[in-house]
NUDRENTOR-629990 format. One record per residue (C-alpha): residue in one letter; residue number from 1; x, y, z. Coordinates in steps of 0.1 Angstrom, whole numbers, plus 5000, padded with zeros to 4 digits. Layout:
% NUDRENTOR-629990
A,NUM,X,Y,Z
...
% end
This chain:
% NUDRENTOR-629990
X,1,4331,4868,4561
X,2,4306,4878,4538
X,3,4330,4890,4507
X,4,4352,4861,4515
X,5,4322,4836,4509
X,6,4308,4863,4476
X,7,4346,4860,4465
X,8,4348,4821,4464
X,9,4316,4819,4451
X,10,4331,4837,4421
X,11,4363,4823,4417
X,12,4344,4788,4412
X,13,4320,4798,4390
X,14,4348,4817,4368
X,15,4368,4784,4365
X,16,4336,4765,4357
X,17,4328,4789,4329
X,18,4349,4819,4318
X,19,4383,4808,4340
X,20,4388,4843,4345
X,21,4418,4852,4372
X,22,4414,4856,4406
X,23,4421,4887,4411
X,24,4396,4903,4386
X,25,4374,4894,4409
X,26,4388,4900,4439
X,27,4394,4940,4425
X,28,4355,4937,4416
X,29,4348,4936,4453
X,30,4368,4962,4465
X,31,4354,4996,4477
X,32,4356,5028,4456
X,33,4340,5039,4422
X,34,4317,5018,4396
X,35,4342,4990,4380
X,36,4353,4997,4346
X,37,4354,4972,4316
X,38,4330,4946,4301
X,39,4341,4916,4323
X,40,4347,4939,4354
X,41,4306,4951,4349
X,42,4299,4912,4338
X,43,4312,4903,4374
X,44,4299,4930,4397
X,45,4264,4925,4377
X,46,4265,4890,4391
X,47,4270,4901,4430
X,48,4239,4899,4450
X,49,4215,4927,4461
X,50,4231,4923,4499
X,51,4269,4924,4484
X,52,4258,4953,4461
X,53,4248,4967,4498
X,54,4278,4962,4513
X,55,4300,4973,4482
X,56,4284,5012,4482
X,57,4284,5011,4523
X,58,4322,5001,4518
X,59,4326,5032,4492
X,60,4304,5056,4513
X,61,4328,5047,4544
X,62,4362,5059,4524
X,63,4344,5086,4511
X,64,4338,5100,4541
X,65,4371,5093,4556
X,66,4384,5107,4526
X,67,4362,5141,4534
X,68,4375,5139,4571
X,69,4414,5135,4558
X,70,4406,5162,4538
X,71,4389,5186,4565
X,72,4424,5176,4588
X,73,4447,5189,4561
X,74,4423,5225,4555
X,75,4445,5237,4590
X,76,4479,5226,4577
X,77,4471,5242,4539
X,78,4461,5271,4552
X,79,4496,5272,4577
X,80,4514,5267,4545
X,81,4500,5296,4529
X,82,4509,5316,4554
X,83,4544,5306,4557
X,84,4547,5308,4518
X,85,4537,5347,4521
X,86,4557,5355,4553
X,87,4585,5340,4530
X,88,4575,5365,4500
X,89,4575,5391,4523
X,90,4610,5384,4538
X,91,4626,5381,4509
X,92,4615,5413,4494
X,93,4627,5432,4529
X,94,4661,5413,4519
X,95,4661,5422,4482
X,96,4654,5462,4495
X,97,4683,5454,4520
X,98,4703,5445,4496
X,99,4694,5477,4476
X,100,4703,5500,4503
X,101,4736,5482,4510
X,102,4748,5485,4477
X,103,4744,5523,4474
X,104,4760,5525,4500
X,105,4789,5506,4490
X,106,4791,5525,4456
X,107,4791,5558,4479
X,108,4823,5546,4502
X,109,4843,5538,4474
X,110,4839,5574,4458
X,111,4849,5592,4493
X,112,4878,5562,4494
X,113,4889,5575,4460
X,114,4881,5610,4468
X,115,4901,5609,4502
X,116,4930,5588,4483
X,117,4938,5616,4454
X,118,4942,5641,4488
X,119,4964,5623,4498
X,120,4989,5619,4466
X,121,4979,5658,4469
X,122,4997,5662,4501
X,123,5023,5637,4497
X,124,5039,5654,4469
X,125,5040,5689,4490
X,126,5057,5674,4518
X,127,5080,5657,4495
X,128,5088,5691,4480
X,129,5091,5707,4516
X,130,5112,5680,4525
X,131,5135,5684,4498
X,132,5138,5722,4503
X,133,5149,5715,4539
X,134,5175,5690,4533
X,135,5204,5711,4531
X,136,5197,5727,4565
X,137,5191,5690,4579
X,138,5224,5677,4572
X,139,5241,5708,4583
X,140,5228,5703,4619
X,141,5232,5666,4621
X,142,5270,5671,4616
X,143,5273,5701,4639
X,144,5252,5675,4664
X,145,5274,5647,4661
X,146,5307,5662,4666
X,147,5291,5677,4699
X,148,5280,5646,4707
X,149,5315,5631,4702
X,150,5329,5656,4723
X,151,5308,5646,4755
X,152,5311,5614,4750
X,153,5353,5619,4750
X,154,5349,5639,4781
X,155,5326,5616,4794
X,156,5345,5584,4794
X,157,5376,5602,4806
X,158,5359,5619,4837
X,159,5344,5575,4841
X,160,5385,5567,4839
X,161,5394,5585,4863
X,162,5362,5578,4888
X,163,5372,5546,4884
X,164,5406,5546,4890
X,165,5401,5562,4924
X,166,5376,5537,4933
X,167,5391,5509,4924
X,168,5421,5525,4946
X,169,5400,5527,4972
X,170,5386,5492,4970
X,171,5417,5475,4968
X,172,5426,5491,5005
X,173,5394,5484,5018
X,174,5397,5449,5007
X,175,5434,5443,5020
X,176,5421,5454,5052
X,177,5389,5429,5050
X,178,5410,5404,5038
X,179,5429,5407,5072
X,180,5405,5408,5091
X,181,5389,5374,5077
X,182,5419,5355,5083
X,183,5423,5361,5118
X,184,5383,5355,5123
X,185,5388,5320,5100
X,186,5417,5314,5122
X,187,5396,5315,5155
X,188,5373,5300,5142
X,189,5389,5273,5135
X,190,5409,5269,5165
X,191,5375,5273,5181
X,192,5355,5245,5160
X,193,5391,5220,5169
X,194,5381,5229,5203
X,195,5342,5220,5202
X,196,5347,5193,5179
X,197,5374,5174,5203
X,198,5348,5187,5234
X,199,5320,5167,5217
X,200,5340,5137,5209
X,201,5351,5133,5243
X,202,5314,5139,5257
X,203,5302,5115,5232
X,204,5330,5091,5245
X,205,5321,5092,5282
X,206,5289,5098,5282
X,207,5277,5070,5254
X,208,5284,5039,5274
X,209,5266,5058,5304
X,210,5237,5063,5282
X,211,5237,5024,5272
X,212,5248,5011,5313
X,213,5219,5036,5323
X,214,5194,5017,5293
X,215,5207,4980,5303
X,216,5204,4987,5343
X,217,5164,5002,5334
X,218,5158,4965,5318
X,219,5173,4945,5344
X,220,5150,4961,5364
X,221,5123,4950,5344
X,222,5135,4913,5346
X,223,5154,4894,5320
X,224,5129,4867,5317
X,225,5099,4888,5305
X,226,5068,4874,5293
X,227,5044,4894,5264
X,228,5007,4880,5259
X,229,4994,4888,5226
X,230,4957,4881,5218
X,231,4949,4876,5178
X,232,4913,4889,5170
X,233,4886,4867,5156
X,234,4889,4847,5118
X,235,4861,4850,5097
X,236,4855,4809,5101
X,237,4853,4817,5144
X,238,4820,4829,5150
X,239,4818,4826,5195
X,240,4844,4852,5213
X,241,4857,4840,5245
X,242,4855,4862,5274
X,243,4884,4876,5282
X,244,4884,4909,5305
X,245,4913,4930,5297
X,246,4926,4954,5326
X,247,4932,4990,5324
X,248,4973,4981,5337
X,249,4973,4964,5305
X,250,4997,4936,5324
X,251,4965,4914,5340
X,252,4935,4893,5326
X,253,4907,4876,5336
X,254,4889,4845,5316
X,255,4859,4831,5325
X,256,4849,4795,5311
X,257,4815,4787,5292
X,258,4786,4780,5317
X,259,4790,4747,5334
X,260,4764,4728,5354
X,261,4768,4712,5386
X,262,4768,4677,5395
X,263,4731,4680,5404
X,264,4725,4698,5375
X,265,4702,4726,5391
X,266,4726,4753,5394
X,267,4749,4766,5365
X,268,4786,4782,5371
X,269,4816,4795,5354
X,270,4853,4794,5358
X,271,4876,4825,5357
X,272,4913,4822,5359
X,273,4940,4852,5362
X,274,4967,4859,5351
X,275,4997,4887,5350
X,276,5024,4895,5325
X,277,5044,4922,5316
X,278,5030,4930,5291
X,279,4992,4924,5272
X,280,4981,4935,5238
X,281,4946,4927,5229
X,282,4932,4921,5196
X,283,4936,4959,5183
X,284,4971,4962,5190
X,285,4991,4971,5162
X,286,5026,4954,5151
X,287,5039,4989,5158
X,288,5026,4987,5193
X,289,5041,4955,5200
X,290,5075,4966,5187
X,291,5073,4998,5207
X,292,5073,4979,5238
X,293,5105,4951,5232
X,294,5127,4977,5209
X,295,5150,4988,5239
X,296,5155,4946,5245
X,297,5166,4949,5207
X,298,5189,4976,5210
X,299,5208,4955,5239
X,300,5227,4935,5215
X,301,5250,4966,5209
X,302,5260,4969,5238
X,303,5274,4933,5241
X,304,5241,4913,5255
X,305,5223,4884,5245
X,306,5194,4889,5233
X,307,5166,4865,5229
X,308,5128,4868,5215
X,309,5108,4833,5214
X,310,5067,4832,5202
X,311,5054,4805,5219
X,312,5016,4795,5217
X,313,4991,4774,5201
X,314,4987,4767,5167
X,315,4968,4790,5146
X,316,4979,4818,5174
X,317,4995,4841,5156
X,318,5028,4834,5160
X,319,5042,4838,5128
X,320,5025,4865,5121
X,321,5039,4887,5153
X,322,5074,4874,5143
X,323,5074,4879,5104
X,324,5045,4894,5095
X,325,5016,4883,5066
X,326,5032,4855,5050
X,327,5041,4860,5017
X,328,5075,4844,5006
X,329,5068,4853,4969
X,330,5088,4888,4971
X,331,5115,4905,4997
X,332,5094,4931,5005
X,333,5057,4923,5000
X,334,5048,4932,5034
X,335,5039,4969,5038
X,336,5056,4986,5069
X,337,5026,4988,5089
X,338,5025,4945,5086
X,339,5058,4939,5091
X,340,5065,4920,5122
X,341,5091,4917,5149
X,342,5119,4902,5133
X,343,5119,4928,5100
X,344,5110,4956,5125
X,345,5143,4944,5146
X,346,5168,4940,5116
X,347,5157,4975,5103
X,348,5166,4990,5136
X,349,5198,4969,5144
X,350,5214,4985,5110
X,351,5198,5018,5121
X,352,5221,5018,5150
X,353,5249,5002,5136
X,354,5249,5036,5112
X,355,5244,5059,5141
X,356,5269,5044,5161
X,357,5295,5043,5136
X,358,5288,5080,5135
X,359,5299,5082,5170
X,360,5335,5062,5170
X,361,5321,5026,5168
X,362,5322,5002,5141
X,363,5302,4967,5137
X,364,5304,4935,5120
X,365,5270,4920,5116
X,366,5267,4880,5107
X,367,5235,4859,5104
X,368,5223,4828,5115
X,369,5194,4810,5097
X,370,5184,4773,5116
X,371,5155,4748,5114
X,372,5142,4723,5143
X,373,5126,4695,5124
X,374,5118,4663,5137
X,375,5144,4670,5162
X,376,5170,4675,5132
X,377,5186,4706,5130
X,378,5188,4723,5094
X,379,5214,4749,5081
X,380,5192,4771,5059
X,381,5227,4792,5046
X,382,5250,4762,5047
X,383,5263,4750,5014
X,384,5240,4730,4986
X,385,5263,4703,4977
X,386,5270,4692,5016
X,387,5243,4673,5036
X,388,5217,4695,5052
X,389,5209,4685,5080
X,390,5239,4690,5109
X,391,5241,4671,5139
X,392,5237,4704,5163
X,393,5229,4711,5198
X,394,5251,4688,5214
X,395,5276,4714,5230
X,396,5273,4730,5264
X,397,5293,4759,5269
X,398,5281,4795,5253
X,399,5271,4790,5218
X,400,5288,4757,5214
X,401,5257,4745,5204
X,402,5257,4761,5169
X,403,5295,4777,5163
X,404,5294,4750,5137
X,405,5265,4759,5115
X,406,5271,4786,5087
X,407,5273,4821,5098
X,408,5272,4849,5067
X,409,5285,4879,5070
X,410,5260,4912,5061
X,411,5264,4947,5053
X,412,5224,4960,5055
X,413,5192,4952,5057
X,414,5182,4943,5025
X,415,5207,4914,5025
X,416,5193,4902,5054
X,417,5154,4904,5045
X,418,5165,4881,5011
X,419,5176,4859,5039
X,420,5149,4858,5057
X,421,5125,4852,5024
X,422,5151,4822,5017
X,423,5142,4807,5051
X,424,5103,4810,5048
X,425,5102,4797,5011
X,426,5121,4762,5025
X,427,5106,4764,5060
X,428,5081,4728,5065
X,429,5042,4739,5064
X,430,5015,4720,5065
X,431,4977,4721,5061
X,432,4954,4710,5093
X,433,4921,4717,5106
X,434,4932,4743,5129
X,435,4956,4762,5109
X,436,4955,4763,5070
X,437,4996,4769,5072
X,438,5006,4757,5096
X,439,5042,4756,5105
X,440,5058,4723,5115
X,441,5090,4732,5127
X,442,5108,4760,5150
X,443,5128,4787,5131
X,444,5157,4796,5145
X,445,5173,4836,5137
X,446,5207,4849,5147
X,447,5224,4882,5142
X,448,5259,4881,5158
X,449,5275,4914,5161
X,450,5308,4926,5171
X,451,5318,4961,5178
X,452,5349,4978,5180
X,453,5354,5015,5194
X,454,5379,5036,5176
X,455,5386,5053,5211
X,456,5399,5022,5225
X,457,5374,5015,5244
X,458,5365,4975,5251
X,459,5350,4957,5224
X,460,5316,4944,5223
X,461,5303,4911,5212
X,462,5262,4905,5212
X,463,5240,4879,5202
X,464,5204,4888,5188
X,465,5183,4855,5183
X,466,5146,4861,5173
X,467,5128,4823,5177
X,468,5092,4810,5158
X,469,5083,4781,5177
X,470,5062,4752,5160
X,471,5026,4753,5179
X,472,5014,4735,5201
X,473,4987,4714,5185
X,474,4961,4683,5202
X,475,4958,4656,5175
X,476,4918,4650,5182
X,477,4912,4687,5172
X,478,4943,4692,5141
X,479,4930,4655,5129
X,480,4966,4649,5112
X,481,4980,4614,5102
X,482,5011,4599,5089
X,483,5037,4618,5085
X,484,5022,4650,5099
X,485,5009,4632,5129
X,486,5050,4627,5133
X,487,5056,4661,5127
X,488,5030,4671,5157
X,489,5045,4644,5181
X,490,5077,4658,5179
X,491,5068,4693,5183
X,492,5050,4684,5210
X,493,5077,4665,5224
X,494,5103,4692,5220
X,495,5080,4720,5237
X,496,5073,4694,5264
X,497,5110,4695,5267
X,498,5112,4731,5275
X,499,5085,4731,5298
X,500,5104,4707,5320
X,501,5137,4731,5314
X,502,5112,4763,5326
X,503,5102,4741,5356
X,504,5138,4736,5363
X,505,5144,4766,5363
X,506,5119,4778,5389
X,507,5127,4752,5411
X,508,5164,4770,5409
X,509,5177,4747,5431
X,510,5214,4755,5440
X,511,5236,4730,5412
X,512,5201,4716,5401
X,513,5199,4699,5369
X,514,5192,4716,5341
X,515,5176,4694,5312
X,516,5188,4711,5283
X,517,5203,4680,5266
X,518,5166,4667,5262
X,519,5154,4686,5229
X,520,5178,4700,5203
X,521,5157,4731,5205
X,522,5163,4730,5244
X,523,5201,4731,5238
X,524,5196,4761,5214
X,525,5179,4780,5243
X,526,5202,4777,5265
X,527,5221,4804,5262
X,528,5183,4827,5264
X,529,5171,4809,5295
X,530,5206,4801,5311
X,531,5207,4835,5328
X,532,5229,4851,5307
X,533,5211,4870,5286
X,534,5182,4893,5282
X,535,5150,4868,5270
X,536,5114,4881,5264
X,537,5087,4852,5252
X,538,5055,4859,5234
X,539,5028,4840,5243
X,540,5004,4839,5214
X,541,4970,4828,5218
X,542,4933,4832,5205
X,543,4899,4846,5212
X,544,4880,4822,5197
X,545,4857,4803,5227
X,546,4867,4768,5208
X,547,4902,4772,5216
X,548,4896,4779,5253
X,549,4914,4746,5267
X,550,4945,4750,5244
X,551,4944,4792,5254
X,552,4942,4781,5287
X,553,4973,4753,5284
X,554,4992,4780,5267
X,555,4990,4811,5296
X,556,4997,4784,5322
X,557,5030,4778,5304
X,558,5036,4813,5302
X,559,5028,4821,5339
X,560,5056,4796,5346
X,561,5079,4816,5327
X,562,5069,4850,5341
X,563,5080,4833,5379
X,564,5113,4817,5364
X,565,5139,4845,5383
X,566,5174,4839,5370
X,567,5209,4853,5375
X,568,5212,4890,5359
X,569,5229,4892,5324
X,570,5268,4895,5317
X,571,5280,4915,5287
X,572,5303,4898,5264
% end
């Protein structure tokens, strides 16, 4: 502060008399040796006694910093000294080096020379022995030849004649082989006539025993046979029901939330049993579930009716047990381990339909593609330029009910998986708070397939139909309006429909009414709850505590079905 106040002081009294520049006076100020020039000595003279002070402490200071920078670089001089010897040094050991290689370099090259003229030396002795001995050379190479010549003469003519005898003698041997293979190809022949004729007729008698033997084991089992499936929690459902599973894996037991009673001191809970044929909990796998129904599947060769139904409530998991993930984007975008029962049942119809064919048996497979909407009944393969929507299910003999609608012949699997991705791209879905896709009508599959024996055996004629029923839904908890709340009354209605049909047929009161004729999806189940046919329905349902009441409305329905007893099948 005090240089700054010394150096303002100057400036203005330079402007007021000499107007010399700033920075003459500014450089007067600064620290080092005595200034130099008249006006530089006019203006240091000037300074103060104090700022005179200051100035030679300022030039003391760097002088003695100047002294330590110097007494820090002593070490490193005295380093570079060193290093500037050691390199003297080196490079005079390299210069003697050099020296000592070069002698002898100069030495080498006078033995090379030396060791070179011996050798021209000897070369031309050997040339001359070799010239001296020529004569003698050439006489013994022809005197070798022409005894080589010789041998080899006698030598291929002994070879012509070894060959000639064996060559006699292989020519009997193989006569005598060759006669010998013909009669051992012709019993063998004879014998493979005999065993092929053998297995055809074993295959012949013993096919259809196989098949009566496989029917027979699943009338035992019932034709009406009822499947519960439980799907596992969503990531929205946070409370589990309890639902106790039985090691028989055909019996269940739920038990309802606590409830108080009337008085309200004491709490209690409700448990309800039930008992299928079958029960898959929320680990099963698709392959587990198709495990179980694939011998029902494999009736339809051997001239049944087949039927499979979901039913449950909506957001149960129906259509994925039936189909699979849903993905209608692609044919085959669900892996194998996804796919569900009706991909898993085509796959293994064709299967079949190549292993029988195998056996004597040929099949003509046709498909079926219908949709129950609003109680209208769509053609999803009948023609684009004709009106949609048929007026089906009024028949009520066997199949009358859809001979009309649009059957298309197939030849493999692929052709009918396209199909089946036709049918779920125009199937109606809808959005509700139970189910974010949820379906609004009942899907409807058919494979119709007739087989003819080659053995002349009696033809077969079998009906697979694979069902996706609509769920059943209350409107208080799926909150849908206008034309969805339309959609859920008619679903409703129709399932209603078969519930009175199931009743019905428990009741099986001798020439009892049926009421088939009440529901178009009624009259397209006839012929799977009519008795003539092999039927199995899934009962879908969930393990989430806040669909307890619509779990519990389903399993009732189902137990219904389980006690329905009906007449044994009839093949076609």
């Amino acid at each position: 502060m005090v240089l700054g106040d010394v150096t303002n002081t100057l400036q203005s009294g330079e402007r007021t008399q000499n107007k010399l520049p700033v920075r003459v006076a500014r450089a007067a100020l600064k620290p080092g040796p005595m200034p130099k020039g008249a006006e530089a000595r006019r203006l240091f003279a000037r300074l103060s006694e104090g700022e005179k002070a200051e100035w030679a402490e300022a030039r003391a200071e760097v002088e003695r910093r100047t002294e330590a920078l110097l007494e820090e670089l002593r070490p490193w001089r005295a380093q570079v000294k060193e290093l500037r010897q050691r390199q003297r040094l080196t490079q005079q050991r390299m210069e003697e080096k050099c020296k000592e290689q070069k002698a002898k370099t100069q030495e080498a090259e006078l033995r090379i020379f030396e060791l070179r003229e011996g050798e021209a030396s000897l070369t031309a002795q050997l040339q001359q022995l070799h010239t001296a001995a020529q004569p003698e050379q050439d006489l013994a190479a022809s005197l070798a030849a022409g005894l080589a010549a010789k041998a080899s003469a006698l030598e291929e003519d002994r070879q012509i004649v070894e060959d000639l005898r064996r060559a006699k003698e292989d020519t009997e041997r193989q006569s005598s082989s060759k006669r010998h293979v013909l009669q051992l190809l012709e019993l063998a022949r004879a014998e493979e006539r005999h065993q092929q004729q053998a297995r055809q007729q074993v295959l012949e008698e013993n096919v259809p025993r196989a098949r009566q033997l496989h029917n027979s084991y699943l009338n035992l089992k019932g034709n009406i046979r009822v499947f519960c499936r439980f799907r596992p929690l969503l990531p929205r459902e946070s409370e589990e029901a309890k639902v106790v599973f039985h090691e028989d894996e055909q019996s269940i037991t739920l038990q309802s939330e606590m409830l108080r009673s009337v008085t309200g001191l004491s709490e209690h809970c409700n448990s309800y049993e039930f008992q299928f044929d079958q029960i898959f909990g929320p680990q099963a796998t698709q392959l587990d579930v198709f495990e179980e129904l694939s011998l029902l599947v494999q009736s339809a060769l051997d001239g049944y009716k087949v039927a499979i139904f979901a039913y449950g409530q909506t957001g149960g998991g129906k259509t994925y047990t039936m189909d699979g993930p849903r993905d209608t984007t692609t044919v085959a975008a669900v892996p194998d381990t996804d796919a569900g029962v009706i991909p898993r049942a085509v796959d293994l119809v064709f299967r079949e339909v190549e292993e029988l064919r195998s056996k004597g048996w040929d099949f003509e497979v046709k498909c079926t593609l219908l949709e129950v909407y609003n109680e209208s009944v769509f053609d999803i393969l009948g023609p684009r330029n004709s009106e949609k929507e048929r007026s089906g299910a009024h028949g009520t003999d066997s199949r009358q009910a859809i001979d009309h609608f649009t059957e298309r012949p197939v030849r493999d699997a692929a052709a009918v998986h396209k199909l089946l991705a036709k049918a779920a791209r125009e199937r109606h879905t809808a959005a509700t708070a139970l189910n974010d896709r949820s379906s609004r009508s009942h899907a409807v599959f058919q494979l119709s397939l007739e087989g003819h024996s080659q053995a002349s055996l009696p033809s077969r004629s079998g009906l697979l139909s694979l069902v996706d029923l609509a769920g059943s839904e209350r409107v208080m908890q799926s909150q849908v309006t206008g034309e969805h709340l339309k959609e859920a009354q008619y679903i409703n209605r129709s399932l209603s429909a078969l519930g009175d049909v199931i009743e019905a047929l428990k009741r099986k009161k001798p020439g009892g009414h049926i009421p088939y004729r009440n529901s178009r999806l009624t009259m397209l189940l006839k012929d799977s709850l009519g008795g003539d046919s092999k039927a199995l329905m899934f009962v879908n349902v969930s393990m989430c505590c806040q669909h307890l009441p619509e779990t519990l409305s389903s399993l009732r329905f189902a137990a219904k079905v389980h006690a329905c007893e009906v007449g044994l099948p009839r093949r076609q």
